[in-house]
C-alpha positions as CSV (number, residue, x, y, z in Angstrom):
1,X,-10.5,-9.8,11.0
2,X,-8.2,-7.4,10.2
3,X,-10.6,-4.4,11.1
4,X,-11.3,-5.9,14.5
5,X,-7.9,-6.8,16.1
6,X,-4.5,-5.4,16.4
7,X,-1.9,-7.3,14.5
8,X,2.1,-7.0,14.1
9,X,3.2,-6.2,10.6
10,X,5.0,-8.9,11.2
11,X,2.8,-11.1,11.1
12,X,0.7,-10.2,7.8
13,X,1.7,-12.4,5.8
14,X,0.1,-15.0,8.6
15,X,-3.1,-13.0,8.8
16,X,-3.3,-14.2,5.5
17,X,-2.8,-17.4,5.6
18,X,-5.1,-18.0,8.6
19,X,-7.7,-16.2,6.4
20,X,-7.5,-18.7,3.2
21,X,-7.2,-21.5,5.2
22,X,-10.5,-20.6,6.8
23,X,-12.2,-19.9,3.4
24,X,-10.5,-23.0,2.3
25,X,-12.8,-25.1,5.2
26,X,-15.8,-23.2,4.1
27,X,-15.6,-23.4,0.4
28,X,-13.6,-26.7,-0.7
29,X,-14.6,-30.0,-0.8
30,X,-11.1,-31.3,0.2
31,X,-9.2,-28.3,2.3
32,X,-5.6,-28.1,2.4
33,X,-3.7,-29.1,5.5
34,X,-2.2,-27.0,7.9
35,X,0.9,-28.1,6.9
36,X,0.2,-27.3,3.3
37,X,-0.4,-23.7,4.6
38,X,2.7,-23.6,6.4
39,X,4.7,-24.5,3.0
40,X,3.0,-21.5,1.5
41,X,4.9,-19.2,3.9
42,X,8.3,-21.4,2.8
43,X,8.3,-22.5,6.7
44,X,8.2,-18.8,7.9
45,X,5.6,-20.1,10.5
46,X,4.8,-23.2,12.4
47,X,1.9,-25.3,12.3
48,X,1.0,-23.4,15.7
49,X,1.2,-20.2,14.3
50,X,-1.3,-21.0,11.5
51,X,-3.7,-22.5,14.1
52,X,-3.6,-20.0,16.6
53,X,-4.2,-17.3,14.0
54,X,-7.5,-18.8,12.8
55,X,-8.8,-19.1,16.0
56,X,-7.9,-15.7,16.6
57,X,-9.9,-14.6,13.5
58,X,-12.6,-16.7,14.1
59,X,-12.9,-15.2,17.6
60,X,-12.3,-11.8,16.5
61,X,-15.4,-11.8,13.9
62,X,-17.7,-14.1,16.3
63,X,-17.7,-17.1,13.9
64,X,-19.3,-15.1,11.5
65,X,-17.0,-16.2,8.5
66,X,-19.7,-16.6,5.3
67,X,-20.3,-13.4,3.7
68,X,-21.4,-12.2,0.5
69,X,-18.6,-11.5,-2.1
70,X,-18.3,-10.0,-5.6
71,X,-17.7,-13.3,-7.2
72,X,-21.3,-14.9,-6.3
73,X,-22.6,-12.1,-7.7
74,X,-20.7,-11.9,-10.4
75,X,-21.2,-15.6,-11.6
76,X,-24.8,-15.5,-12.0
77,X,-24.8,-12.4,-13.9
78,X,-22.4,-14.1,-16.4
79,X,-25.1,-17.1,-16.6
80,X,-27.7,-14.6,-17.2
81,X,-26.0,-12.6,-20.0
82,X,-25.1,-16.1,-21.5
83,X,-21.2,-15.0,-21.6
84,X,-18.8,-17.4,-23.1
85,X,-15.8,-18.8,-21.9
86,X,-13.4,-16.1,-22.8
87,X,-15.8,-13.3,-21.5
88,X,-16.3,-14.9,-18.1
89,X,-12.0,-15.4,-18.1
90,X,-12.1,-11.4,-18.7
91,X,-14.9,-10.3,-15.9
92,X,-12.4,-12.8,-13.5
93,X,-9.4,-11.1,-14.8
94,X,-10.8,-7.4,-13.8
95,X,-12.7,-8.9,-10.6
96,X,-9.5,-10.2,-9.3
97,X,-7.6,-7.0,-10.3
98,X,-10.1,-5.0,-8.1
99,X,-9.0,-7.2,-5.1
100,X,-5.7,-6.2,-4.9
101,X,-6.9,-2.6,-4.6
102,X,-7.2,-1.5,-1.3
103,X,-10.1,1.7,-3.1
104,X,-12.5,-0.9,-4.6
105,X,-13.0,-2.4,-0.6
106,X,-15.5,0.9,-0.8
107,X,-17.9,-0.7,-3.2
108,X,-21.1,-3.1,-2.8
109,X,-20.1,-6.8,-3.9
110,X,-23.3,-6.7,-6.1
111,X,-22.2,-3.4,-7.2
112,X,-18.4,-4.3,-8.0
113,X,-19.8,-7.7,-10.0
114,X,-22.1,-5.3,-11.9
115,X,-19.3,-2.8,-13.0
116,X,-16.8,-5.6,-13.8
117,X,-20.0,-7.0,-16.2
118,X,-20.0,-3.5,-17.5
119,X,-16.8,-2.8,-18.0
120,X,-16.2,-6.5,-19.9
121,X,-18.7,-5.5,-22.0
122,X,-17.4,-2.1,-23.2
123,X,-14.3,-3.9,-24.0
124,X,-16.2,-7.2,-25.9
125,X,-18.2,-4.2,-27.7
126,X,-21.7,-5.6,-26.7
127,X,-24.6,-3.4,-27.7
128,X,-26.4,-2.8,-26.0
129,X,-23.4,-2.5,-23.4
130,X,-25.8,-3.3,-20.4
131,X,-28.8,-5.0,-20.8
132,X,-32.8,-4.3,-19.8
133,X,-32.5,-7.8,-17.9
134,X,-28.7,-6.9,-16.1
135,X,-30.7,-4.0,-15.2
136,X,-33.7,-6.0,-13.8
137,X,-31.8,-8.1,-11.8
138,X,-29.1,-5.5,-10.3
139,X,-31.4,-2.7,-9.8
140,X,-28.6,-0.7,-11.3
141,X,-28.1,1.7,-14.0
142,X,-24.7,2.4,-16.9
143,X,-25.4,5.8,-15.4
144,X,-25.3,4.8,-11.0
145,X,-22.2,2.5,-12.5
146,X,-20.1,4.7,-14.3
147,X,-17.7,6.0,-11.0
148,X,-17.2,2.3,-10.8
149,X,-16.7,1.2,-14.1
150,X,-14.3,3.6,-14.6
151,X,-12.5,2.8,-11.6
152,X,-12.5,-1.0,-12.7
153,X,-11.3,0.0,-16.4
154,X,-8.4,2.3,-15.1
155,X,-6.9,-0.5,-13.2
156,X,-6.2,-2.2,-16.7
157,X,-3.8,0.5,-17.1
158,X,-2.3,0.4,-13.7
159,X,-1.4,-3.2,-13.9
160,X,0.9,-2.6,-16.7
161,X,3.3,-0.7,-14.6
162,X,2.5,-2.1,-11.4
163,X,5.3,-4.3,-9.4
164,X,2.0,-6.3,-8.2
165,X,1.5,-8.6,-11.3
166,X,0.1,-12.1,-10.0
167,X,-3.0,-11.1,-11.5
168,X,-2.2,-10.3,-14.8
169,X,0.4,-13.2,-14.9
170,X,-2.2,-15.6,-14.5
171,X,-4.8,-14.2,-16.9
172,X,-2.2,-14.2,-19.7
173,X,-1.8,-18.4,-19.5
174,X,-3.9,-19.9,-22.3
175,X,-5.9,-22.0,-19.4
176,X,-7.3,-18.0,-19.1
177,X,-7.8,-17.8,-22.6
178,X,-4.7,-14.4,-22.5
179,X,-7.5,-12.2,-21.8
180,X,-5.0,-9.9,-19.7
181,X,-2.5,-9.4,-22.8
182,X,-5.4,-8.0,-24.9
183,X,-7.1,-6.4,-22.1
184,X,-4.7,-3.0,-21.8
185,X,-4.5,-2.8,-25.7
186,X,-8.5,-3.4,-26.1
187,X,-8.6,-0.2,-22.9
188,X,-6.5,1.9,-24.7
189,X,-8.2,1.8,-28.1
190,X,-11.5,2.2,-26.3
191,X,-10.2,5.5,-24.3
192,X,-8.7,6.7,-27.7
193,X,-12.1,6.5,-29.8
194,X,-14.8,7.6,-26.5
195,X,-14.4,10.0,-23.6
196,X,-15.5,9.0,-20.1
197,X,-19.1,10.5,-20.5
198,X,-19.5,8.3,-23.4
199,X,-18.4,5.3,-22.4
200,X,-22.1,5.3,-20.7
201,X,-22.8,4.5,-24.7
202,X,-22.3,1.3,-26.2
203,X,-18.7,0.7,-27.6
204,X,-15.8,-1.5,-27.5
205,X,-12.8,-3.5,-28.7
206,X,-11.5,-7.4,-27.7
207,X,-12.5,-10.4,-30.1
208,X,-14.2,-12.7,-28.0
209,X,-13.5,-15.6,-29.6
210,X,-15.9,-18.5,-29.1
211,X,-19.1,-17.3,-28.0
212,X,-20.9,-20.5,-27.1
213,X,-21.9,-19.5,-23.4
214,X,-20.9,-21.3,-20.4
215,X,-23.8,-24.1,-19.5
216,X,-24.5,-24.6,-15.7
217,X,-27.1,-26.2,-16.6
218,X,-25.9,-29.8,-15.6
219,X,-25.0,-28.7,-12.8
220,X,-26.8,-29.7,-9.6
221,X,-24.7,-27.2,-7.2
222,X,-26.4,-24.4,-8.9
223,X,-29.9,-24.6,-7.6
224,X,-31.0,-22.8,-10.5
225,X,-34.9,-22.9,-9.3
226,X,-33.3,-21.2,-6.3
227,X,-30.9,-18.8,-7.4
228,X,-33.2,-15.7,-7.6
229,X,-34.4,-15.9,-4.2
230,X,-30.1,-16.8,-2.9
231,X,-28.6,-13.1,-4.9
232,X,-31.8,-11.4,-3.5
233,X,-30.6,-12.7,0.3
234,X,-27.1,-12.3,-0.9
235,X,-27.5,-8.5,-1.9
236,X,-30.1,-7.9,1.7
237,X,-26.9,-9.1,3.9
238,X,-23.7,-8.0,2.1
239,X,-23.5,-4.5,4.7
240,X,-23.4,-6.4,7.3
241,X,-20.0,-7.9,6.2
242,X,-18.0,-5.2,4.4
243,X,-14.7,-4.0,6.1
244,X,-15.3,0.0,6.1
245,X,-14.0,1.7,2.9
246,X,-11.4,3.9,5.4
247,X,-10.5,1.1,8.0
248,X,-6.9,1.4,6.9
249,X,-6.6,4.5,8.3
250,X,-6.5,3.3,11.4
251,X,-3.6,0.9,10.8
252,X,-0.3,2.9,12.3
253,X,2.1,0.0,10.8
254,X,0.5,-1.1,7.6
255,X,-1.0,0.6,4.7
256,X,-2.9,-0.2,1.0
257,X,0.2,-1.0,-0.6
258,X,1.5,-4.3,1.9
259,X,-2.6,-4.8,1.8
260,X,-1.6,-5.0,-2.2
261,X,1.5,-7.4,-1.6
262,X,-0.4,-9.9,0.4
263,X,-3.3,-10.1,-1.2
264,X,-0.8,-10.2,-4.8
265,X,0.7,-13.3,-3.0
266,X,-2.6,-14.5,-2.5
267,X,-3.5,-14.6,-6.0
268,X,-0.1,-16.9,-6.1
269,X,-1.5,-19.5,-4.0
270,X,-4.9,-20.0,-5.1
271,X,-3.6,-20.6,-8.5
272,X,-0.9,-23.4,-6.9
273,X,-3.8,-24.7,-5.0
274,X,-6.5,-24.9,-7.6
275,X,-9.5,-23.4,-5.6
276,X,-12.6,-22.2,-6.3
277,X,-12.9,-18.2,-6.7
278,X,-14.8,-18.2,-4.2
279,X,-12.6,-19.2,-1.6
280,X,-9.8,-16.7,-3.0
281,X,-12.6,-13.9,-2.4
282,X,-14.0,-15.2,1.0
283,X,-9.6,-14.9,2.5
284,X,-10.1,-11.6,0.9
285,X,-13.0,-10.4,2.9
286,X,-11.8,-12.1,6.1
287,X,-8.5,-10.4,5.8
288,X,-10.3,-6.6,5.5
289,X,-12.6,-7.2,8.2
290,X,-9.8,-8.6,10.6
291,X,-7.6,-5.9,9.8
292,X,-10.9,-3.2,10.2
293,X,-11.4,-4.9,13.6
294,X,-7.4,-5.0,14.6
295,X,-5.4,-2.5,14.1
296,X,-1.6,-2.9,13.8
C-alpha cells in the first residue's frame, strides 16, 4: 500500500492501523472494531480516519489484500520437522525479528521461513541441521541459505542493543517459553565455537526443553490432505506480492528506521489483541506494498 501511494509521515502510524485492521477482516474469526483500532493510536485518529485509510489501501492495491507470507510457510515446515513447542516459540521469535527489518523485505517468504528453520536449528543443535525432507519440500539448499541465515542470526545480536524491543519483550514471557533470553547467549556461544563457513555444518547450542512436537493433527483448519498442493500455490504466487527490496528509496519523508518503529508498535498490538500470526504478517505485507506504491 505503502509502495503505491504517497502518504504524510504524519500519518504512518495510521497507515498502520488501516493495514492490521484489514488483515484483521481477512484473518480473524471475530475482527476488532474500528473503534478498537482507534484506541490503539490512544485517540490520535478518528473513526473516519481509520476508515478512509483502508479504503484508501484497498484502492491503492486493487483489492488484492491476500498474499503469501513467511509465517504460512513457516508453519508447515515446523509440522514437517515435528518441532516442539519451545522450537516453534524460537522460529516465531526470529520470524518476527526479521519483520521489523526493513533488509529482510528483499527475501522470498518461502525463503525467509526456510532460513528462520535453519537458523533455529543451528541454535537447538539438530543434526543434521537441515534435513533431506526440508530440502525436498523447499527446493533449497544450507548452502543457497547461508546469506540468509546469517542475516536472520545477526539480528539476535542487534536486538540486544536495539531501542526497538517489542519483539524480544514478548518472547522472553513464559507464555513464549523465554526463548529470546537464551537466544543471544545460545548465538554467541555458536559464533565463538564455528565461523560463518561452517555454520553450513551441523552445530548448535539452546536446550529445547520438551520435545514432544506440536500435533495439528486434530485440527480440521489444516487440510492436511491439501496442504502440499496450498505451499506449492503459495510459493508460485508470492512475486506477485512482495513490496520491492529498495521501495524505500523512493520515500523522501520516511526511512527503514520509522518503518522499524511502526512495525515495533505493531508487534505491541497483536500481542494486546491476541491474533493469529498471520494477521500480524499479512498488516506487515500491506504496509510495504502501500508504502512501495505511495510515496511520502
Amino acid at each position: 500500500f505503502l509502495e503505491k501511494r504517497p502518504t504524510s509521515r504524519r500519518f504512518l502510524q495510521l497507515v498502520g492501523v488501516g493495514a492490521y485492521f484489514i488483515a484483521a477482516k481477512f484473518e480473524e474469526v471475530s475482527p476488532p472494531r474500528v473503534n478498537r483500532m482507534v484506541y490503539m493510536t490512544d485517540n490520535a485518529y478518528t473513526k473516519e480516519d481509520v476508515m478512509q485509510m483502508e479504503i484508501s489501501i484497498m484502492t491503492t492495491l486493487d483489492f488484492k489484500i491476500c498474499s503469501p507470507t513467511a509465517v504460512a510457510f513457516m508453519e508447515r515446515l515446523l509440522r514437517i520437522g515435528g518441532c516442539s513447542e519451545a522450537h516453534a516459540d524460537l522460529a516465531r521469535y526470529l520470524l518476527e525479528l526479521t519483520a521489523i527489518d526493513y533488509k529482510m523485505v528483499k527475501y522470498l517468504p518461502s525463503h525467509l521461513a526456510a532460513a528462520v528453520i535453519l537458523s533455529s536449528n543451528k541454535l537447538l543443535r539438530h543434526k543434521p541441521s537441515w534435513t533431506s525432507d526440508m530440502a525436498a519440500v523447499t527446493g533449497l539448499t544450507q548452502a543457497a541459505l547461508r546469506e540468509c541465515m546469517m542475516d536472520v542470526l545477526g539480528l539476535i545480536e542487534k536486538s540486544e542493543s536495539s531501542s526497538l524491543q517489542a519483539v524480544r519483550s514478548k518472547y522472553s514471557q513464559p507464555l513464549c517459553n523465554e526463548v529470546a533470553k537464551e537466544a543471544f547467549r545460545a548465538y554467541t556461544a555458536l559464533m565463538e565455537r564455528q565461523t560463518g563457513h561452517a555454520l553450513l555444518s551441523p552445530g548448535s547450542v539452546i536446550s529445547e526443553g520438551s520435545t514432544v512436537p506440536v500435533d495439528h493433527t486434530d485440527c480440521a483448519q489444516q487440510v492436511a490432505e491439501y496442504e502440499p498442493d496450498i505451499f506449492n500455490v503459495l510459493c508460485r504466487d508470492q512475486r506477485k506480492h512482495m513490496a520491492q527490496a529498495d521501495y524505500m528509496k523512493n520515500q523522501p519523508y520516511i526511512n527503514a528506521k520509522m518503518r522499524g518503529i511502526l512495525i515495533d508498535w505493531l508487534v505491541d498490538v497483536h500481542k494486546v489483541s491476541e491474533h493469529k500470526p498471520e494477521t500480524f504478517f499479512l498488516a506487515v505485507s500491506l504496509i510495504d506494498r502501500f508504502l512501495e506504491k505511495r510515496p511520502t
